[in-house]
C-alpha positions in Angstrom: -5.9 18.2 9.0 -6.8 18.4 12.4 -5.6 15.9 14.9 -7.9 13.1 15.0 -7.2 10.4 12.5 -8.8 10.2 9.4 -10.5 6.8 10.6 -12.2 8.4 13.6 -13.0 11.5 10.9 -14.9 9.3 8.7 -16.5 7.6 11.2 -17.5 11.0 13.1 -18.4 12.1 9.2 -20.8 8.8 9.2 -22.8 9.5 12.2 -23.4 13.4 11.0 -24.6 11.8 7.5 -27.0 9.6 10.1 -28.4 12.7 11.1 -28.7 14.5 9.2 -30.5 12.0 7.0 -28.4 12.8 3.9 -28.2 9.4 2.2 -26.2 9.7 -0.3 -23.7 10.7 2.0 -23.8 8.3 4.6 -23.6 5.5 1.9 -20.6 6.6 0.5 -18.9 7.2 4.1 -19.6 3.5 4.9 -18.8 2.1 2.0 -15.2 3.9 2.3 -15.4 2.7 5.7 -16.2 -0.6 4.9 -13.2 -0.8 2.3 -11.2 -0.1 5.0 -12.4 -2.5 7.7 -11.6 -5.2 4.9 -8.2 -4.3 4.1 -7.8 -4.2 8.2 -9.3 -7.8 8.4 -6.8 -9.1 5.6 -3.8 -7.7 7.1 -4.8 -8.3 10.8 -3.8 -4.4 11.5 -5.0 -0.6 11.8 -4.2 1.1 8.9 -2.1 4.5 9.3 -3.5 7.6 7.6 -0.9 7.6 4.6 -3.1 3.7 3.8 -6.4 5.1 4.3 -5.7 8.2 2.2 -4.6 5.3 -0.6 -7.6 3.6 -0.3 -9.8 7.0 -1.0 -7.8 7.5 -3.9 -8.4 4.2 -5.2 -11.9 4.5 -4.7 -11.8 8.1 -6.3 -9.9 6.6 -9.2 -12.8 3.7 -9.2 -15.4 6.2 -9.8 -14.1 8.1 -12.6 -13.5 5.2 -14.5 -17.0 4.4 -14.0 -18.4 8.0 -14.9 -16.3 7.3 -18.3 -18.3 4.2 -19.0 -21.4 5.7 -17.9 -21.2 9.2 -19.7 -20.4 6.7 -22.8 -23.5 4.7 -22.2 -25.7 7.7 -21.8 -26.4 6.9 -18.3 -26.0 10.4 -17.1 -28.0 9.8 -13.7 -25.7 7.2 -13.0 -22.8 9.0 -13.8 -23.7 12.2 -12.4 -24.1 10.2 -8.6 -20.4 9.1 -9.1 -19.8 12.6 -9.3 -21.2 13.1 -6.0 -19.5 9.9 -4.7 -16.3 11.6 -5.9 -16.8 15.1 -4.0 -18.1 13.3 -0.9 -14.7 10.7 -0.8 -12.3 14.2 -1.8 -13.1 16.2 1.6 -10.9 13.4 2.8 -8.3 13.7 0.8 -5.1 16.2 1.9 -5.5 20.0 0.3 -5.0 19.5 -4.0 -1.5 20.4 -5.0 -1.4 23.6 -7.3 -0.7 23.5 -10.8 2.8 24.7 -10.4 3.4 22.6 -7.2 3.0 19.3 -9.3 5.4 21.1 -12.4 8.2 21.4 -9.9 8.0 17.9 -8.4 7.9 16.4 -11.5 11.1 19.1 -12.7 12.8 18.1 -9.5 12.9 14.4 -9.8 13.5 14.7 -14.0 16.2 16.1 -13.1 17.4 14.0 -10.7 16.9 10.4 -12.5 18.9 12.6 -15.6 21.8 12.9 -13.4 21.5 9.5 -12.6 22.0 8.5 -16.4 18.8 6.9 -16.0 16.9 7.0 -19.1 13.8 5.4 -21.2 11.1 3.5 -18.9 13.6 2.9 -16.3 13.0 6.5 -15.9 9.5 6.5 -16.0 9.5 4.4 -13.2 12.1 6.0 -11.4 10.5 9.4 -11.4 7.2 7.9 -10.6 8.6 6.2 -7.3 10.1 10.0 -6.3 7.1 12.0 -7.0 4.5 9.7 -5.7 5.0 9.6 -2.1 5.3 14.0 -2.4 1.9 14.5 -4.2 0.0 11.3 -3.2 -3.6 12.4 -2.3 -2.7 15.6 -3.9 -2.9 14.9 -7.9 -4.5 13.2 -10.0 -1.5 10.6 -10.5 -2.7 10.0 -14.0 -2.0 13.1 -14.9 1.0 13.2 -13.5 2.4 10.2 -15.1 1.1 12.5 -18.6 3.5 15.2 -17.3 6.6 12.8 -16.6 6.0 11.6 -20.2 6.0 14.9 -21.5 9.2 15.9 -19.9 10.9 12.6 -20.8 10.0 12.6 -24.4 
């Protein structure tokens, strides 16, 4: 990422959208931006880039649950402009972890809540707490939590 914050990114992202006239866009930026103006006014602080990246990914998250419900309803219009939504709110998301990246954390920390004697869904959690903070932004954390099952069971 470059070095402006991913606040002043969005907002710079915003007034592009403006002119651009892309509306679709622009309505997704502010909404994002407007999620994180609230969680600013609740906590009475600026949020650090690590919080807003959290935020996109629970607004990613949001989406495809929706596009689920959707695609089951047959509203594909609907559906299809969460996809949109979703590509618009992942250019500001860190660079996707690769396939192999995500198999190693997930190795990694199994292996380390095993030598810990750690096992069950006290594991489960455990390795979730490791490999969250390493791949947060960067996988699909559902998916993840699939993998960590896998390797557990």
């Amino acid at each position: 990422m470059s070095d402006a914050s991913l606040k002043t990114r969005l907002s710079d992202e915003m007034k592009n959208a403006m002119r651009a006239k892309a509306a679709e866009r622009l309505g997704t930026v502010r909404f994002l931006l407007a999620a994180i103006k609230q969680k600013e006014v609740d906590e009475r602080r600026e949020l650090s880039d690590a919080e807003i990246t959290a935020i996109i990914e629970k607004q990613v998250k949001q989406r495809r649950e929706s596009i689920l419900a959707y695609d089951q309803a047959g509203r594909t219009e609907t559906a299809d402009a969460e996809r949109a939504e979703i590509a618009v709110l992942q250019e500001f998301l860190p660079q996707a972890a690769s396939e192999d990246e995500v198999n190693a954390v997930v190795a990694e920390a199994v292996a380390a809540v095993a030598a810990q004697g750690v096992t069950g869904a006290p594991a489960m959690g455990k390795v979730m707490g490791l490999v969250k903070p390493k791949l947060a932004g960067r996988a699909d954390m559902s998916e993840v939590s699939k993998l960590i099952k896998a390797q557990l069971g």
